[in-house]
C-alpha positions as CSV (number, residue, x, y, z in Angstrom):
1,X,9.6,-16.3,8.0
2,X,7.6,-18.9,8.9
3,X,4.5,-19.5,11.0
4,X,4.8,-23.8,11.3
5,X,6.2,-25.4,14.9
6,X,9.8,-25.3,14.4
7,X,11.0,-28.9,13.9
8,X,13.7,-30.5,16.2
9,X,16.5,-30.0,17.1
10,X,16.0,-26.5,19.0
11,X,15.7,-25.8,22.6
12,X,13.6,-23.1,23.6
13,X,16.3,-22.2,27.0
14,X,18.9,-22.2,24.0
15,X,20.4,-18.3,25.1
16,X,21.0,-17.3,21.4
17,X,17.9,-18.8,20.0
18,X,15.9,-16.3,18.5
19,X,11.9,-16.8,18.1
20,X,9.5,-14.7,17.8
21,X,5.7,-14.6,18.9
22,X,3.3,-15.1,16.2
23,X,0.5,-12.3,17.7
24,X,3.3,-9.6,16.8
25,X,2.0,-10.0,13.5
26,X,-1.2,-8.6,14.3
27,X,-0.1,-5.7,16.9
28,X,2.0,-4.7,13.9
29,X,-0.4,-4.7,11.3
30,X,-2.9,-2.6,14.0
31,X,-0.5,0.0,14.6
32,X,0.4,0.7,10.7
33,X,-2.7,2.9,10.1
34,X,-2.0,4.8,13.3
35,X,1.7,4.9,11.9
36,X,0.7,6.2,8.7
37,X,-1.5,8.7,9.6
38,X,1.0,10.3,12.4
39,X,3.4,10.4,9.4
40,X,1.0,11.9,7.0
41,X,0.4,14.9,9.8
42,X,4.1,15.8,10.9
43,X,4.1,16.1,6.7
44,X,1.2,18.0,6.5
45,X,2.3,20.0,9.3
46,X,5.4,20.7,8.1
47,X,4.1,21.5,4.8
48,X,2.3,24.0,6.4
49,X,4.8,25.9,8.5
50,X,6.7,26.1,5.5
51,X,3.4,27.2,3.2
52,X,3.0,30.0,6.8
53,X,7.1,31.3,6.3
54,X,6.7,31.5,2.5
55,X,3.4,33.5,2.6
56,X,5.0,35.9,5.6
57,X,8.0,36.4,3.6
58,X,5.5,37.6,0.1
59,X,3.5,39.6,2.7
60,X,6.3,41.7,3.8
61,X,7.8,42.1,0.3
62,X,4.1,42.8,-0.8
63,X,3.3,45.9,2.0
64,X,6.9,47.3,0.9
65,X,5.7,47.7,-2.6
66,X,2.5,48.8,-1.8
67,X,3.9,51.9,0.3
68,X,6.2,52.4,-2.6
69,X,3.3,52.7,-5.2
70,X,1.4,54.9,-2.4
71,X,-0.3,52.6,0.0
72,X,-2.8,51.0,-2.2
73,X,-2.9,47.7,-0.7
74,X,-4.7,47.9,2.9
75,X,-7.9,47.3,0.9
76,X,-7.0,44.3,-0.6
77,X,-5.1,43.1,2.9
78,X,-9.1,43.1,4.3
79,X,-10.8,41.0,2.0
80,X,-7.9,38.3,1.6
81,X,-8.3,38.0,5.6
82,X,-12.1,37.8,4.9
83,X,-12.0,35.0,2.4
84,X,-9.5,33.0,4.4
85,X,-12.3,33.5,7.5
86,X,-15.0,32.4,5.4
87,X,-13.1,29.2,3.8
88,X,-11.9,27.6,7.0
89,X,-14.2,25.3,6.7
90,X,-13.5,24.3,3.0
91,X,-9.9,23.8,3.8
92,X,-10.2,21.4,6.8
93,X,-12.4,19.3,4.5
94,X,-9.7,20.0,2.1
95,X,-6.4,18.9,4.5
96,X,-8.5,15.9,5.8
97,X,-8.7,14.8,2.4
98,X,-5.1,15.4,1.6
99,X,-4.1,13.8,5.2
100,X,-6.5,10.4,4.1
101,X,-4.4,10.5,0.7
102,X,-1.0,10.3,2.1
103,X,-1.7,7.4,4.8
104,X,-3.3,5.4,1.6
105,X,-0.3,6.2,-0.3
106,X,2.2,5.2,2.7
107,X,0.1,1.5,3.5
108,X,-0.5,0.9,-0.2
109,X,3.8,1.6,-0.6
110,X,4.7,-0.6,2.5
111,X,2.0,-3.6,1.4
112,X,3.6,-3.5,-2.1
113,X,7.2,-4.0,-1.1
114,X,6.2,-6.4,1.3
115,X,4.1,-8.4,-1.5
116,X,7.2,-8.4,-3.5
117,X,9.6,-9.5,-1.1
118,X,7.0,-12.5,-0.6
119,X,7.2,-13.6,-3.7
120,X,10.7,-13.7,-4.2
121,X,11.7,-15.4,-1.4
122,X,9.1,-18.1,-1.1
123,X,8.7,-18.8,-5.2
124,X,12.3,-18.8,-5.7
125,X,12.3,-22.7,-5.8
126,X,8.8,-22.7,-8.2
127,X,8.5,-22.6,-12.2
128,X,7.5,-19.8,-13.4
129,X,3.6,-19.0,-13.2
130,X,2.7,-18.8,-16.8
131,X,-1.1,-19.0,-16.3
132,X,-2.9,-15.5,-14.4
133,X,-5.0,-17.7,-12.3
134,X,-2.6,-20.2,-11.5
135,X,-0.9,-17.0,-9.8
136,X,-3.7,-15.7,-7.8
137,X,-4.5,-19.5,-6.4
138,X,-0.9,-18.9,-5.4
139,X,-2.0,-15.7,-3.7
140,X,-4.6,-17.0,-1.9
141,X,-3.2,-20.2,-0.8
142,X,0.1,-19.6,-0.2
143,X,0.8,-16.0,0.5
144,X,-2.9,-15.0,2.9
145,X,-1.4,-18.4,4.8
146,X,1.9,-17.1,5.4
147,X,0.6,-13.7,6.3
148,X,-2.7,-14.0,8.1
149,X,-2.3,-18.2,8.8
150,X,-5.2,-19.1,7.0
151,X,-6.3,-18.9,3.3
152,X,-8.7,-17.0,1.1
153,X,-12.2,-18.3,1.7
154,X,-13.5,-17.8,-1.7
155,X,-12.8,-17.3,-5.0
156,X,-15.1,-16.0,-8.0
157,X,-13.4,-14.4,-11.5
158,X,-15.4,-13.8,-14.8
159,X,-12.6,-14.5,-16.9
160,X,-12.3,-10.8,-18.3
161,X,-9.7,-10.1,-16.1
162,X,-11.1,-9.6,-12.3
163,X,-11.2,-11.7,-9.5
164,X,-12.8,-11.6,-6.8
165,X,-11.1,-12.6,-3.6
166,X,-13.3,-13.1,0.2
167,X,-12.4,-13.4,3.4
168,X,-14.3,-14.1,6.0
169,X,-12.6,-13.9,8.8
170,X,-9.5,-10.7,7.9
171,X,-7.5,-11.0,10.9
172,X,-7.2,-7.2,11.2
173,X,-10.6,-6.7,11.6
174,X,-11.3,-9.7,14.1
175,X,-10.9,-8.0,17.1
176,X,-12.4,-4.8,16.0
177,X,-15.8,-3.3,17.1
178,X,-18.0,-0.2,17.3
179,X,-21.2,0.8,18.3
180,X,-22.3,1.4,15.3
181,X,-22.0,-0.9,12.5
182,X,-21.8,2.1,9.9
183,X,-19.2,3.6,12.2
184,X,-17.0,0.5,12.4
185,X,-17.2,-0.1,8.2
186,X,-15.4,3.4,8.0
187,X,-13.2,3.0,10.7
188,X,-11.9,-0.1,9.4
189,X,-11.4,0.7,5.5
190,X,-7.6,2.2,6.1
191,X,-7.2,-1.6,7.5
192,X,-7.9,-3.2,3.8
193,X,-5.0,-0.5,2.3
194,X,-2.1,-2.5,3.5
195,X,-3.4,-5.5,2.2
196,X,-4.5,-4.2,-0.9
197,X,-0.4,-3.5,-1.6
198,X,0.6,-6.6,-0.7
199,X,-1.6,-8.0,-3.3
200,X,0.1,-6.0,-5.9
201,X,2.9,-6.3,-5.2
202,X,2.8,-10.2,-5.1
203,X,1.1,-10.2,-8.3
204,X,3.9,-7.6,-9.7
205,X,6.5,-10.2,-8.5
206,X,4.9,-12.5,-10.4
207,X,4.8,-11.0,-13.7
208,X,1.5,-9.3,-13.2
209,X,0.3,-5.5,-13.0
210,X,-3.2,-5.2,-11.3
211,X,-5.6,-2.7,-9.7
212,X,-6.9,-3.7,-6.3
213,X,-9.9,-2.4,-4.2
214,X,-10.7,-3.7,-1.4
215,X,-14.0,-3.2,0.8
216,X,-15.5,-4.6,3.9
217,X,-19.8,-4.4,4.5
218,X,-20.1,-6.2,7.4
219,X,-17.1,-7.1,10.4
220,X,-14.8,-9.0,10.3
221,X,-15.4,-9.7,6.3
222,X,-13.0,-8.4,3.6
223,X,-13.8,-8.6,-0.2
224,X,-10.6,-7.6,-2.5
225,X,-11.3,-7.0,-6.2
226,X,-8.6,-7.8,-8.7
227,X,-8.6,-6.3,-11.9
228,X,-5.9,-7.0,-14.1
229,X,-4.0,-4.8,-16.8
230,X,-3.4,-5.4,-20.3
231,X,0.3,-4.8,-19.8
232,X,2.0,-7.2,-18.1
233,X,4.6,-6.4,-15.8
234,X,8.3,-6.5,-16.8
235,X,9.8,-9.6,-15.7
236,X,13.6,-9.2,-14.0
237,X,15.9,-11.7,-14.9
238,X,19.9,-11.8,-13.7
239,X,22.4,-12.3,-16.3
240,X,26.4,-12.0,-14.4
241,X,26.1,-9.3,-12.0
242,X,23.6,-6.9,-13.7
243,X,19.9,-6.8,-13.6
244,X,17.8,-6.6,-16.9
245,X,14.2,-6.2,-17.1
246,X,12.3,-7.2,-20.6
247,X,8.5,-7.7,-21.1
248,X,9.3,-10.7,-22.6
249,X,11.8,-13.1,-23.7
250,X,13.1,-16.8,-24.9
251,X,15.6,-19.4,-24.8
252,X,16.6,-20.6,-28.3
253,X,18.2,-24.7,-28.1
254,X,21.8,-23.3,-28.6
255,X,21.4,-21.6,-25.0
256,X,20.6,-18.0,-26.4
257,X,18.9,-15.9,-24.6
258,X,16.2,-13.5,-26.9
259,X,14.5,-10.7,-25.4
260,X,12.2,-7.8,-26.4
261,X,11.9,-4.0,-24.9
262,X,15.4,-4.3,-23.2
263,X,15.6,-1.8,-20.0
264,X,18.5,-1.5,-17.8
């Protein structure tokens, strides 16, 4: 994946050349919060239907024991349909919450693997980053370029650990606008999520767990804060045909391979 002009040879009325238009990029990453919200509902909703059949089948066993014991349970039926009246507005607050939750979760998830797959592919032929700030230059040179064709427009850090990334210009937000200014901050925070993951999970690729939070106070600027953990992230490594995963490990000068926390 690659946004540079394709060098010769390659001819454009080729039948079974493939290319594909660079502005697909952005219709994709428009439609992803739409996406994850529709996903989050049919959950929610189905979740519900579910949380409706349970609830009919405890009501039913409930007025059979009821009229067993002597019918002591209409009372009760009244004020449970009183408190549910009462707290309608409590839950919608509640499920709108819950609905917000689930789209973060799904963005942040699909930004992360798509971080990592990044990485790997486009680092394979680079040392090892050893140094944490050597790997978020690499972040915001290389990986915003390939993504949103242009790089990360500053870059502050206290040294403790967080970094502070800018953007100016975020290329999801570009073309987006409200009446409001207020209006179009909180329309367009679900917008950061995605690239909030694929911070991570570049960073996690590299070696390196971190916490982002990304914000935006004015259109179309994006400010991602990177705060680093303590624990660094298990580093894969291939020996043969299986996969190993230590925290951290050497290379002795007869060729041996020495490593700690050993997971398979």
């Amino acid at each position: 994946m690659s946004f540079d002009t394709p060098l010769p040879p390659y001819n454009a009325t080729d039948p079974h050349a493939t290319f594909l238009n660079s502005s697909c990029l952005d219709l994709l990453l428009i439609e992803l919060v739409p996406m994850a919200y529709r996903i989050a509902d049919e959950l929610s909703q189905r979740e519900y239907s579910n949380t409706i059949e349970t609830g009919l089948v405890r009501m039913k066993t409930g007025v059979g024991a009821g009229s067993v014991k002597g019918g002591g349970g209409g009372g009760g039926g009244g004020s449970t349909l009183t408190g549910t009246a009462t707290g309608t507005g409590a839950e919608e607050e509640e499920d709108g919450e819950r609905r917000r939750e689930g789209a973060y979760r799904r963005l942040d998830a699909l930004g992360y693997r798509v971080g990592q797959g990044i990485v790997e592919r486009f680092s394979r032929d680079r040392p090892r980053f050893t140094d944490t700030l050597d790997m978020i230059k690499f972040l915001c040179k290389d990986v915003w370029q390939l993504i949103f064709r242009k790089q990360i427009d500053n870059l502050k850090t206290n040294h403790r650990g967080i970094y502070v990334l800018t953007d100016n210009t975020f290329r999801p937000l570009a073309r987006m606008s409200m009446a409001s200014p207020a209006e179009a901050v909180v329309k367009a925070q679900p917008f950061l999520w995605f690239p909030s993951g694929v911070m991570r999970g570049a960073l996690a690729s590299m070696g390196l767990n971190t916490t982002v939070h990304a914000e935006t106070s004015e259109l179309p600027g994006a400010v991602f804060q990177i705060k680093t953990d303590h624990e660094e992230a298990e580093a894969p490594f291939e020996i043969g045909l299986i996969f190993y995963h230590a925290k951290s490990f050497s290379w002795t000068k007869e060729g041996v391979c020495v490593w700690q926390s050993l997971k398979v």
